[in-house]
C-alpha positions as CSV (number, residue, x, y, z in Angstrom):
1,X,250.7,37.5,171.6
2,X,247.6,38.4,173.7
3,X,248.6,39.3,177.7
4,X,250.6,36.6,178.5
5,X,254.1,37.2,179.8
6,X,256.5,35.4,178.2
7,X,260.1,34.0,180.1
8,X,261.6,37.0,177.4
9,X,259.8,40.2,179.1
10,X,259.6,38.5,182.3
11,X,263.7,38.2,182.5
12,X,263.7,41.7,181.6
13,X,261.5,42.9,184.2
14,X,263.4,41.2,186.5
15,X,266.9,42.7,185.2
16,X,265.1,45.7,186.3
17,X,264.6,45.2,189.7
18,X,267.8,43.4,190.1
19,X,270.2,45.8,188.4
20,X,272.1,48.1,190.8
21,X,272.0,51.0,188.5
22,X,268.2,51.4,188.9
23,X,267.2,53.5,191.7
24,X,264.9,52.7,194.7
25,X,262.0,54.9,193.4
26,X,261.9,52.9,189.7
27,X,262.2,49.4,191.9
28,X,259.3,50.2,193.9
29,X,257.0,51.8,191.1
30,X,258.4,48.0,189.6
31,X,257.4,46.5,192.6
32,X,253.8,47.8,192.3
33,X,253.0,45.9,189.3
34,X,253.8,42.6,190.4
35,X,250.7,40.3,189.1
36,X,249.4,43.0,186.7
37,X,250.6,40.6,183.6
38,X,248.9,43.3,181.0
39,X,250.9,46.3,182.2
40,X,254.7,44.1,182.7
41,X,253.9,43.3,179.2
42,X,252.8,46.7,177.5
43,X,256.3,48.0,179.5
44,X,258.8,45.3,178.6
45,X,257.7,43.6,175.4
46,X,260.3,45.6,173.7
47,X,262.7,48.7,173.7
48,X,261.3,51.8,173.3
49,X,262.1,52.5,169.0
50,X,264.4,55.3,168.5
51,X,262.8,55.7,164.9
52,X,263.8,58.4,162.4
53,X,262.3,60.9,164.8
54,X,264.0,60.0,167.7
55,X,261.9,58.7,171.0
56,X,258.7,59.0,172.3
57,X,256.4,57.2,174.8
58,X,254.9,57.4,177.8
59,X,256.8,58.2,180.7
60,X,257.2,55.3,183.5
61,X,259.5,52.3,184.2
62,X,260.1,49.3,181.6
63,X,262.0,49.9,178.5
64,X,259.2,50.6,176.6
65,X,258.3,53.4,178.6
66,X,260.3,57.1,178.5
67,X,262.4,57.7,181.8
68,X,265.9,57.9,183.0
69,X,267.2,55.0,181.9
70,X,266.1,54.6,178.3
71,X,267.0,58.7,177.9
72,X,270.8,58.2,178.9
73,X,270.3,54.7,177.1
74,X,269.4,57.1,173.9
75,X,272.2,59.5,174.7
76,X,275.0,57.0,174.8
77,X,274.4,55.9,171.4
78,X,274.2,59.3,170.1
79,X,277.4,60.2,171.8
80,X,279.0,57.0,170.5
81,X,277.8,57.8,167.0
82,X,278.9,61.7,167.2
83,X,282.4,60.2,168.3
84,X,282.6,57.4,165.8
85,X,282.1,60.0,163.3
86,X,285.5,61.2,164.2
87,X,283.6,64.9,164.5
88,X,286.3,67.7,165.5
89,X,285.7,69.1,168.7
90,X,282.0,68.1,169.1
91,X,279.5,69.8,170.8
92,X,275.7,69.5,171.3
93,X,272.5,71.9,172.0
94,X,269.6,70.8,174.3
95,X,266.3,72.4,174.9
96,X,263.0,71.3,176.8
97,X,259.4,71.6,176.1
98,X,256.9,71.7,179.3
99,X,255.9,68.6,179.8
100,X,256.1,67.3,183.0
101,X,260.2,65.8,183.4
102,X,261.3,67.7,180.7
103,X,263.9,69.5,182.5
104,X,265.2,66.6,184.1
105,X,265.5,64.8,180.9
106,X,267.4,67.2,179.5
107,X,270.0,67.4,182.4
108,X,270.3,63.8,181.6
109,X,271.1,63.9,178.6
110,X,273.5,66.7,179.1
111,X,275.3,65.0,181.7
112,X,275.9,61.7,179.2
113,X,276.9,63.6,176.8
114,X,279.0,65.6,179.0
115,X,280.7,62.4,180.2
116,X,281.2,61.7,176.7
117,X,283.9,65.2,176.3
118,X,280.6,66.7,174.4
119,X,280.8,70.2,175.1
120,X,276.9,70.6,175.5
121,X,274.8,73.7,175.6
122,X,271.2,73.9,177.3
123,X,268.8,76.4,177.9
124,X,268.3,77.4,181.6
125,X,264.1,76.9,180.8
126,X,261.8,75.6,178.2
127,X,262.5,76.8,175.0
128,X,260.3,76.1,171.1
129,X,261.7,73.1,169.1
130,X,262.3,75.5,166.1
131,X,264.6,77.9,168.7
132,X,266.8,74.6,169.2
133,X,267.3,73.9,165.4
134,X,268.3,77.9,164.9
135,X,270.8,77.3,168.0
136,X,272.9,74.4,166.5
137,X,272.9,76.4,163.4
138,X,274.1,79.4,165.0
139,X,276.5,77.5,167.6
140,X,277.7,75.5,164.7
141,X,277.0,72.5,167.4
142,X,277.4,68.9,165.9
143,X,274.0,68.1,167.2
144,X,271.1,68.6,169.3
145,X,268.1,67.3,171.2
146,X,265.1,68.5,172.1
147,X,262.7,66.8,175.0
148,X,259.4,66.9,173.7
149,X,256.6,64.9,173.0
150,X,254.9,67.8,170.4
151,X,251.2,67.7,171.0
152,X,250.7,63.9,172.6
153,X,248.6,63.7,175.6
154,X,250.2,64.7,178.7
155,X,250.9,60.8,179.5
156,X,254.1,61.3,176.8
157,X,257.0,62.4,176.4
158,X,260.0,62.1,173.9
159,X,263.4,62.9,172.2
160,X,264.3,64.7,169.0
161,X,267.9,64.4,167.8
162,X,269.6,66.7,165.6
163,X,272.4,67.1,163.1
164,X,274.6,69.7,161.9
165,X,272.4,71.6,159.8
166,X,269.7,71.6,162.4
167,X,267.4,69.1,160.6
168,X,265.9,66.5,162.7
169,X,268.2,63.3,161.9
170,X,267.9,62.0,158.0
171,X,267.3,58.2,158.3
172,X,270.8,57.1,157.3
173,X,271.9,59.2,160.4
174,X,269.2,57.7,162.4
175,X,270.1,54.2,161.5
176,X,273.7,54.4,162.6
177,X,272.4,56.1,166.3
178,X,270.0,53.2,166.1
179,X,272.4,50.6,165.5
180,X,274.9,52.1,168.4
181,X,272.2,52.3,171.1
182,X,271.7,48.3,169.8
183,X,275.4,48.0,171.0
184,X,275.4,49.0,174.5
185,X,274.0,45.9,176.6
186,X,274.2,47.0,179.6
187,X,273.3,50.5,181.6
188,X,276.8,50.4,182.9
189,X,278.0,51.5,179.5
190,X,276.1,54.8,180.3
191,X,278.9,57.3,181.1
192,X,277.1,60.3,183.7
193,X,279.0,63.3,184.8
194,X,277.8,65.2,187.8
195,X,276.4,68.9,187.3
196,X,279.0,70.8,189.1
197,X,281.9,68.4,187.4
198,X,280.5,69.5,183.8
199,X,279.9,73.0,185.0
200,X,283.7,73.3,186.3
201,X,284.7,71.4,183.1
202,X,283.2,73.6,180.5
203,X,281.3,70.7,179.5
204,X,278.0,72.1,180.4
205,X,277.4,75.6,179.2
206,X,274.3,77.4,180.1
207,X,273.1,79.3,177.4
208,X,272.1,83.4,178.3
209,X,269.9,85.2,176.3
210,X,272.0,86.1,173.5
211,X,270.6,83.2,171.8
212,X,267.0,84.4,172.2
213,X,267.4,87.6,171.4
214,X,269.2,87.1,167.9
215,X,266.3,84.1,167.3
216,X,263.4,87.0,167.6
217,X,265.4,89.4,165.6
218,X,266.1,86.6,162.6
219,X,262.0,85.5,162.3
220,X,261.2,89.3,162.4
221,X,263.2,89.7,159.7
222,X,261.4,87.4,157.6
223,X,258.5,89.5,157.4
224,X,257.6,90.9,154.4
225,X,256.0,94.1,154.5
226,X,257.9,95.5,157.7
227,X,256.1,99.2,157.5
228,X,252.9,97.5,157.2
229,X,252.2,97.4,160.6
230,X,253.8,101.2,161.5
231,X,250.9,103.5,162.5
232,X,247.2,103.1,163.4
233,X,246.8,99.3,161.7
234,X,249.7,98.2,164.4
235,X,247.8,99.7,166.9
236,X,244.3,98.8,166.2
237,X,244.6,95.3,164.7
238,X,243.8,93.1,167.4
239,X,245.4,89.0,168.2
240,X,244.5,86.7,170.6
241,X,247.1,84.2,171.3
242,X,247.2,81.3,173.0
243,X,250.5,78.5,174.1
244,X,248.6,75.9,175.2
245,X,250.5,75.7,178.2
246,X,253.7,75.8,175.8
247,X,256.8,76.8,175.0
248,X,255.6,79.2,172.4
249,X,254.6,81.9,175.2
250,X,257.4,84.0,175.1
251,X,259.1,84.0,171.7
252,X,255.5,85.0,169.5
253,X,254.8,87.5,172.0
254,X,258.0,88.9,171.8
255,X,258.2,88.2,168.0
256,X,254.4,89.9,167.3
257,X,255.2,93.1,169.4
258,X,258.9,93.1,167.4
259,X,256.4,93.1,164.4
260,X,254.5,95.8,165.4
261,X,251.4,94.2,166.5
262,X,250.4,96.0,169.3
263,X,246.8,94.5,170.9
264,X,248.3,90.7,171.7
265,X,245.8,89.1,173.7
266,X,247.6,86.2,175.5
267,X,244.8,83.6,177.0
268,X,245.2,83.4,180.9
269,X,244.1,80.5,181.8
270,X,246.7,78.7,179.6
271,X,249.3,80.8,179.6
272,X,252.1,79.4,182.5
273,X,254.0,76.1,181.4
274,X,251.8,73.0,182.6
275,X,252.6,69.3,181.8
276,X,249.6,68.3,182.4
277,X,247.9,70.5,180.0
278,X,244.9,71.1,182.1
279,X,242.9,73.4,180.6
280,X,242.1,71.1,177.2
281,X,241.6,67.8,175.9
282,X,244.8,67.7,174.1
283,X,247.4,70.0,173.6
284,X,246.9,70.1,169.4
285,X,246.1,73.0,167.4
286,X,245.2,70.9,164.8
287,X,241.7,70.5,167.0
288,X,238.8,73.3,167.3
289,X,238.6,72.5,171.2
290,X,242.0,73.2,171.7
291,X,240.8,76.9,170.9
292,X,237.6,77.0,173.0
293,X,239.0,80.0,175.5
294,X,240.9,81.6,172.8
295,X,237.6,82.1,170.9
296,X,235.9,83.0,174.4
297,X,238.6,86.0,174.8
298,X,238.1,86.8,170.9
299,X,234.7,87.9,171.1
300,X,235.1,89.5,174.2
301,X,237.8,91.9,172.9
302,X,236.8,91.6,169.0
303,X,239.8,89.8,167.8
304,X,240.5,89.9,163.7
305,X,242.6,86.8,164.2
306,X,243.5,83.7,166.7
307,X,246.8,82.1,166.8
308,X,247.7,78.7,168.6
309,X,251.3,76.9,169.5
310,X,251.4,73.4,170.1
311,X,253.3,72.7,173.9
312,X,256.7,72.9,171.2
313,X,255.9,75.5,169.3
314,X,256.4,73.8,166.0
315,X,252.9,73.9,165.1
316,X,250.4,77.1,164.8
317,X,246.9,77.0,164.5
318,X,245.1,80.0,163.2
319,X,241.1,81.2,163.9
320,X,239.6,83.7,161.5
321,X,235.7,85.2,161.0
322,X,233.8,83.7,158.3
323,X,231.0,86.1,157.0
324,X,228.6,85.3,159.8
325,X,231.3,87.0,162.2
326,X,231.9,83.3,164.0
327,X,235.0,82.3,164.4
328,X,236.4,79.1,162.5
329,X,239.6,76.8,162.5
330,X,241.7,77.0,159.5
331,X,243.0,73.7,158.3
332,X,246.4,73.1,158.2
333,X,246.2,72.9,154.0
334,X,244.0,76.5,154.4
335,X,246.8,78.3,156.2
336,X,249.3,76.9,154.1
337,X,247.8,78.2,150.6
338,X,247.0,81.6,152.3
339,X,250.5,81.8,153.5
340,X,251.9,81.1,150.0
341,X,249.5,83.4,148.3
342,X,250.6,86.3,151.0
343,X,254.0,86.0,150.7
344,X,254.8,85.1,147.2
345,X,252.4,88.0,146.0
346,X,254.1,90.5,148.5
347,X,257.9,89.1,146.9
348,X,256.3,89.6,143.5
349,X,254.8,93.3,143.7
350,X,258.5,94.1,145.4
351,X,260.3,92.3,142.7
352,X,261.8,89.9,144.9
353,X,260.9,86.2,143.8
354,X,263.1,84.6,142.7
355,X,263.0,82.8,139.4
356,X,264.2,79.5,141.0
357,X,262.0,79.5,144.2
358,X,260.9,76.7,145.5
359,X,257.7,75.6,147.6
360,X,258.1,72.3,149.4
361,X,255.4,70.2,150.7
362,X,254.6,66.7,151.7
363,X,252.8,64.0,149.9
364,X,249.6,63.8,152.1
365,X,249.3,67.8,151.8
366,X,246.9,69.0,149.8
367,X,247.6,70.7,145.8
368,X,246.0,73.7,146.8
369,X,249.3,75.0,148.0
370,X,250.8,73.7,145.0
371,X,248.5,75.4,142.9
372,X,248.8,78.6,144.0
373,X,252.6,78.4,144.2
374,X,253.1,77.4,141.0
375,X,250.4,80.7,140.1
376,X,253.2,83.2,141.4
377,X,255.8,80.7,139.0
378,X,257.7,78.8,141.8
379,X,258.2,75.1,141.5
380,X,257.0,72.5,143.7
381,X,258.3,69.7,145.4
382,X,256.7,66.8,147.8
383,X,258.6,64.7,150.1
384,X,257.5,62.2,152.7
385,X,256.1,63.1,155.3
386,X,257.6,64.5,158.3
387,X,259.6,68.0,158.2
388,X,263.6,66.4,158.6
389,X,262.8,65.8,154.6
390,X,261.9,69.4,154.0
391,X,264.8,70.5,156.0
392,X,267.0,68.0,153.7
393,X,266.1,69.4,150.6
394,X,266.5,73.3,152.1
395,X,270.1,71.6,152.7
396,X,270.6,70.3,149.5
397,X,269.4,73.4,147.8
398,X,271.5,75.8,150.3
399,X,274.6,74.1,149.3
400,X,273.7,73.9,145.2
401,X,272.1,77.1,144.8
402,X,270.1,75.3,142.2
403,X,266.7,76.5,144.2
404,X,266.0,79.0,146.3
405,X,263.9,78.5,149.4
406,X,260.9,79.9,149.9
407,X,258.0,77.9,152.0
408,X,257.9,74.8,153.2
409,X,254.9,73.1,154.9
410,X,253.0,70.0,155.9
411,X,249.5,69.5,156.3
412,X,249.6,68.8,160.4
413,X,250.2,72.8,161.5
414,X,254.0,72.8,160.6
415,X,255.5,75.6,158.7
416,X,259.1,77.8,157.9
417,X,259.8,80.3,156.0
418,X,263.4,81.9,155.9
419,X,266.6,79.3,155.9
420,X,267.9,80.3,160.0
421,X,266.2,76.7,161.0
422,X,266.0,73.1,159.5
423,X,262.2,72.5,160.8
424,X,259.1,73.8,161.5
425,X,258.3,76.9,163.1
426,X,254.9,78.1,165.1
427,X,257.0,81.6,165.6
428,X,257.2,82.5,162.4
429,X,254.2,80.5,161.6
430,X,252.3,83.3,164.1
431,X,254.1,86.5,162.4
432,X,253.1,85.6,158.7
433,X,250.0,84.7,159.6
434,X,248.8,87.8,161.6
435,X,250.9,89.8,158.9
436,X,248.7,88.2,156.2
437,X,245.6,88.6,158.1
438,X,246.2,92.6,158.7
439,X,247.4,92.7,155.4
440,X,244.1,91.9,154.2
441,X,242.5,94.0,156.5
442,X,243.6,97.4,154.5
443,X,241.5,95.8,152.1
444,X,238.2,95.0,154.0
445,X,239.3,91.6,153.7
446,X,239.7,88.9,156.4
447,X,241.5,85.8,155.7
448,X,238.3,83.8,155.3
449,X,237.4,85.9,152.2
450,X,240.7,85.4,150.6
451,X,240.3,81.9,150.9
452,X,236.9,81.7,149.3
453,X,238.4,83.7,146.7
454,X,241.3,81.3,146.3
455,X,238.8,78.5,145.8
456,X,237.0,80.5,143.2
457,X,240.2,81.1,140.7
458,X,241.8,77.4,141.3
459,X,238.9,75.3,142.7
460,X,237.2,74.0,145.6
461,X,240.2,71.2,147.4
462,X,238.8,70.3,150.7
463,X,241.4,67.7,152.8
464,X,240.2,66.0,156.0
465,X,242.3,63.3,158.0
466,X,240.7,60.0,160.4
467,X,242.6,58.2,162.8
468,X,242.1,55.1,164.8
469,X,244.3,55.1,168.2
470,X,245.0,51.6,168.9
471,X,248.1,51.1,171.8
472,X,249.9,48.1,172.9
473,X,251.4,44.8,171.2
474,X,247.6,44.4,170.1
475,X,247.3,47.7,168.6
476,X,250.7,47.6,166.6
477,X,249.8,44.1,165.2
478,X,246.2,45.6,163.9
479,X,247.9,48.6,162.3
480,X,250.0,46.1,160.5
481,X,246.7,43.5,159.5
482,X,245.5,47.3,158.1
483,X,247.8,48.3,156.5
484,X,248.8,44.7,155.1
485,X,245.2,44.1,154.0
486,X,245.6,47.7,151.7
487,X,248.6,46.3,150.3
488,X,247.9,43.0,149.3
489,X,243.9,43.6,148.5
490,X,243.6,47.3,147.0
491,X,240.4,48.6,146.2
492,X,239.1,48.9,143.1
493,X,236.6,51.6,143.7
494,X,235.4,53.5,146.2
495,X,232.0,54.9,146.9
496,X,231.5,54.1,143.0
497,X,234.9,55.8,141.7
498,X,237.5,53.7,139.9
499,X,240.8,53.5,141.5
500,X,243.4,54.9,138.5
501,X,246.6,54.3,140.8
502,X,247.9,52.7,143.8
503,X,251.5,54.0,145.2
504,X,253.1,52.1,147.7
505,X,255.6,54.3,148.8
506,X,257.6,51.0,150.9
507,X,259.1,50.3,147.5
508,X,261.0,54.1,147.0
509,X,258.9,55.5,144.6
510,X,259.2,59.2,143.2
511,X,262.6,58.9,144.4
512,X,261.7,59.0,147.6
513,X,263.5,56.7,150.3
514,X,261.0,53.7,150.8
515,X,258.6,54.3,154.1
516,X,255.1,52.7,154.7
517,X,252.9,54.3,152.8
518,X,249.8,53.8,150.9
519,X,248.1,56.3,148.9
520,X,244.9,55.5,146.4
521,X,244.6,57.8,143.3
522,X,240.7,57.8,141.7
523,X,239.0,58.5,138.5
524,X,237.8,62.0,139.7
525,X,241.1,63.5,141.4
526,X,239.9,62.5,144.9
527,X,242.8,60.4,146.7
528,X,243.2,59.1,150.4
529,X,246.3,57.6,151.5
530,X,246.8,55.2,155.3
531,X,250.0,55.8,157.4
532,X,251.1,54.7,160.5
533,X,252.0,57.2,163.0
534,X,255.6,57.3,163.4
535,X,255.5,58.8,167.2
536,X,252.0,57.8,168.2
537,X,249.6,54.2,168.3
538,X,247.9,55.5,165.5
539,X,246.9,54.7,162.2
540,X,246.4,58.0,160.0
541,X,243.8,58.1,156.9
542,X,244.1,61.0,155.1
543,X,241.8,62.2,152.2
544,X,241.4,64.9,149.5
545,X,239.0,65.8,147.0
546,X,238.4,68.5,144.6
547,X,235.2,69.9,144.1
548,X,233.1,73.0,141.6
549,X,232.1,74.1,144.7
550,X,232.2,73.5,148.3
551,X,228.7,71.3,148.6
552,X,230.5,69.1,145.8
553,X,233.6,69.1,147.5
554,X,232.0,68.3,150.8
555,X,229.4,65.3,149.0
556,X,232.4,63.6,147.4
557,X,234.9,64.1,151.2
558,X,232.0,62.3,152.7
559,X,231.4,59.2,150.3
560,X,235.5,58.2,150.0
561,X,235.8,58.5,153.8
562,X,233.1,56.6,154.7
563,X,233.6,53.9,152.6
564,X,237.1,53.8,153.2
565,X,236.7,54.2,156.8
566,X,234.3,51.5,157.0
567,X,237.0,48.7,155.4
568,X,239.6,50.3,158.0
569,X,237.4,49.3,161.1
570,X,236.1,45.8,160.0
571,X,239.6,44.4,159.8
């Protein structure tokens, strides 16, 4: 399509600036890109997608940009789909992350829905995504949103919706909020309430915190060994922790001490809310950098382990000691198999796994987990990726009682254990991790040497993940070329190793709902599989191999990716 404005965008720029429900400020940042073709373009050559995951974008004017318009825009079709639904008395929860507009986001959307008869709770201040999903549950709300853009850059922002349950909407939801924010053609179908008009009406209800307060006491209560941490270990054993300029500040300080864990070491410097994120790179504790102050404070204080929360708290990130005393980042795969070998072997020595346990993971994380799982006799289950499909299953199996639920995680940081929420959880993430970690300690073990010694008894997996950022109309249409040339021209080897088996997950394989996915299977175990991002411009290559020992491991990581990489950037 290249940079040149069709009559299409160009009509719709100028509904903009014509259309008397657009304030003065959006006309004039409008205004201000008169003759800059490129950026009218990038902002109006569609809607912003509410995908299975809701919205996210970067914030700004156009409606392919997150603001005002597109949020209430959003909120309308939620409402209408809520009230189409023919749900009895319906009512909605709303928290906010701490990106910049967050609380003004969520005011909006409360006021729509307000306007709407919604009765709609929100929390007074930033609260973790996984703290939302527990409140509809608790509230027995119909839905709920949460303003957040996870770990983007600070640039982004975005909109999770909710069911019932708490789980992020299941695409069948999603398509019929989808197809009624299709319906409304006009921003005058957006019903807005005033603040003190919902206040007066009991239509918006500020939540106190009650709701906090039982959150902490249910992720406490998932712990495992409770008297672990009673007596000189609680007082001795020593965390650094760090939000990221999050919402995870409060709640894993408050859970940790709960816990028992008293040295917390919260890093300063990113320790107060801040949308812009200024003290990193990016906001992701999926990335060593994110973690270069936290490791600074560790060695200052001689810290047994670092904990991370993405600005959500949905993700956690944990730093341990390997035998040279530095520091290292745990994969997301690593914490994951230490989490399931901590918790499954402290429900076994009690006598408390269950016979039907499950363990569910997603199909790009690695069999490590699996492995070690199915060890301590739990079965294991992958879904696609993203954590609404774990909370799905949870759902199914809460109302069957065919499995119980033990651990669920995906390879990107996200984690739950315990059935209060319907997604991930960097709270509870933080307690089971430090738990583990001192744990081992009674031992003389840190978590690096449980991991080595996981690799010894069921082998050496190592997982890594490449992405290619590639924004605008130009970017989306060489994602698709990417992705199409995988599809239509597989590979027969790579770097010398057959290719056994090629799942295309767009035709609903494995009985799972169709989504656009490629993985690769090879001769020696190795796989790698291409996704698009579903909430960033991104195309995500993800690859795992298993090796006798970690030079193997790391030999064979290196030849699939670069030969794979290498096809992904000469199309």
């Amino acid at each position: 399509m290249g940079q040149l404005l069709n009559e299409e965008v160009l009509n719709k720029y100028e509904s903009w600036l014509n259309d008397s429900n657009i304030d003065a400020a959006t006309k004039q940042e409008l205004q201000e890109l008169s003759g800059q073709d490129g950026e009218i373009l990038d902002r109006f050559y569609r809607d912003l997608e509410f995908g299975t995951g809701g919205l996210r974008g970067v914030m700004g004017a156009g409606t392919n940009r997150l603001n005002a318009y597109t949020v209430g825009k959003a909120t309308q079709g939620l409402a209408n789909w809520l009230l189409e639904s023919n749900v009895q008395s319906p009512s909605a929860v709303i928290a906010h992350d701490s990106r910049n507009n967050s609380p003004q986001f969520a005011l909006d959307a409360a006021l729509v829905l307000a306007a709407n008869g919604i009765r709609t709770y929100l929390f007074t201040s930033l609260r973790a995504t996984p703290q939302l999903s527990y409140a509809v549950r608790e509230l027995q709300a119909s839905t709920g949103v949460v303003v957040t853009a996870s770990h983007n850059p600070p640039e982004y922002n975005g909109y999770k919706a909710y069911g019932a349950d708490g789980c992020q909407l299941i695409p069948e939801d999603a398509e019929k909020v989808i197809a009624a924010i299709a319906r409304i053609e006009s921003f005058d179908e957006i019903k807005r309430m005033n603040q003190k008009e919902a206040e007066e009406a009991n239509l918006l209800v500020w939540l106190d915190e009650t709701i906090d307060n039982s959150y902490v006491e249910t992720v406490v209560a998932q712990s495992v060994n409770q008297e672990l941490l009673q007596g000189d270990l609680g007082k001795n054993f020593k965390v650094v922790f760090t939000p990221l300029h999050g919402a995870g500040n409060q709640p894993v300080r408050d859970v940790l001490a709960a816990a028992g864990f008293e040295k917390v070491y919260v890093v300063e410097q990113q320790e107060q809310p801040d949308g812009y994120f200024s003290t990193v790179k990016s906001p992701n504790p999926e990335e060593k950098e994110a973690f270069t102050l936290a490791i600074e404070l560790a060695r200052k204080v001689g810290a047994d382990v670092i904990v991370g929360t993405d600005p959500d708290a949905d993700r956690m990130g944990a730093v341990v000691k390997n035998n040279e005393g530095e520091y290292v980042v745990l994969t997301g795969n690593q914490s994951g198999a230490l989490m399931i070998h901590y918790l499954l072997g402290q429900l076994q020595q009690r006598g408390q796994l269950p016979d039907n346990g499950v363990v569910i993971k997603t199909i790009v994380t690695s069999e490590m987990g699996e492995v070690v799982a199915k060890h301590y006799g739990a079965s294991v289950e992958n879904t696609l990726t993203g954590f609404k499909y774990i909370g799905e299953k949870m759902s199914a199996y809460a109302a069957s009682g065919e499995k119980t639920f033990l651990f669920g995680y995906e390879e990107s940081y996200g984690y739950l254990t315990g059935t209060y929420a319907r997604d991930k959880d960097a709270i509870v993430a933080s307690m089971l991790i430090c738990e583990a970690a001192a744990y081992y300690s009674t031992q003389g073990k840190t978590l690096y040497d449980v991991l080595q010694e996981l690799y010894q008894q069921f082998g050496y997996y190592l997982e890594t993940q490449q992405s290619r950022t590639l924004k605008g109309i130009d970017g989306v249409q060489q994602i698709a070329a990417i992705m199409n040339s995988f599809r239509e021209q597989p590979p027969v080897e790579i770097a010398g190793v057959t290719v056994t088996e090629v799942l295309d997950y767009s035709k609903g394989i494995q009985g799972l709902r169709p989504e656009n996915v490629l993985k690769y299977m090879l001769a020696d175990g190795s796989w790698f599989c291409l996704r698009p991002s579903g909430t960033e411009p991104k195309i995500k290559v993800y690859f795992a191999v298993k090796g006798s020992s970690e030079e193997d491991a790391v030999n064979k990581q290196g030849r699939v990716s670069a030969a794979v990489m290498q096809r992904v950037d000469s199309l």
